[in-house]
C-alpha positions in Angstrom: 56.5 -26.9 7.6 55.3 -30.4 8.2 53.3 -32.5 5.4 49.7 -32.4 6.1 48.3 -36.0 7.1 45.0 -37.5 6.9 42.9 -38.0 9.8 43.4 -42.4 10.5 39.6 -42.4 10.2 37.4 -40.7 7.4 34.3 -39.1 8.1 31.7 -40.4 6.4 30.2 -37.6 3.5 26.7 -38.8 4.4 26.2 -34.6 5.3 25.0 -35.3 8.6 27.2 -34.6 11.3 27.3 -36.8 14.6 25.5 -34.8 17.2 22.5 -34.2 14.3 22.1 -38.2 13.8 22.6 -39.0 17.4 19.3 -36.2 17.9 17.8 -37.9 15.2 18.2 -41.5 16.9 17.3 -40.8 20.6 14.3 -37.8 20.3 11.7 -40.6 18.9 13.0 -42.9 22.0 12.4 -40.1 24.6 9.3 -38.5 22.9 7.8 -42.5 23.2 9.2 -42.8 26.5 7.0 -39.9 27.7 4.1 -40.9 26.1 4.2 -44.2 27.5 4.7 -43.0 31.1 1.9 -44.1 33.7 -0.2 -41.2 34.5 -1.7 -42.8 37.7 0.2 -40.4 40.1 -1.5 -37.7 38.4 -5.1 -39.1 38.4 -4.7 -40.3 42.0 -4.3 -36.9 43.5 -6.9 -35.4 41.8 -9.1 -37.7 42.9 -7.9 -37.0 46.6 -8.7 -33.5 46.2 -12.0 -33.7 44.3 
């Protein structure tokens, strides 16, 4: 039976695993990114049709 050896690098014990911070970090970036999109496509067909 072999000795049971540490991983070479700890994760940290912050609770919060990788995948949850890395949602955490890019949903306000994509959620600004659509709010900030130009809506002139949009507006300019509607005006064709009208």
């Amino acid at each position: 039976m072999h000795a049971y050896r540490k991983p070479a690098r700890e994760q940290p014990d912050t609770g919060t695993s990788l995948v949850t911070f890395t949602l955490l970090l890019t949903a306000p970036a994509i959620l600004a990114a659509a709010a900030l999109r130009p809506r002139s496509r949009s507006t300019a067909r509607r005006g064709r049709r009208g």
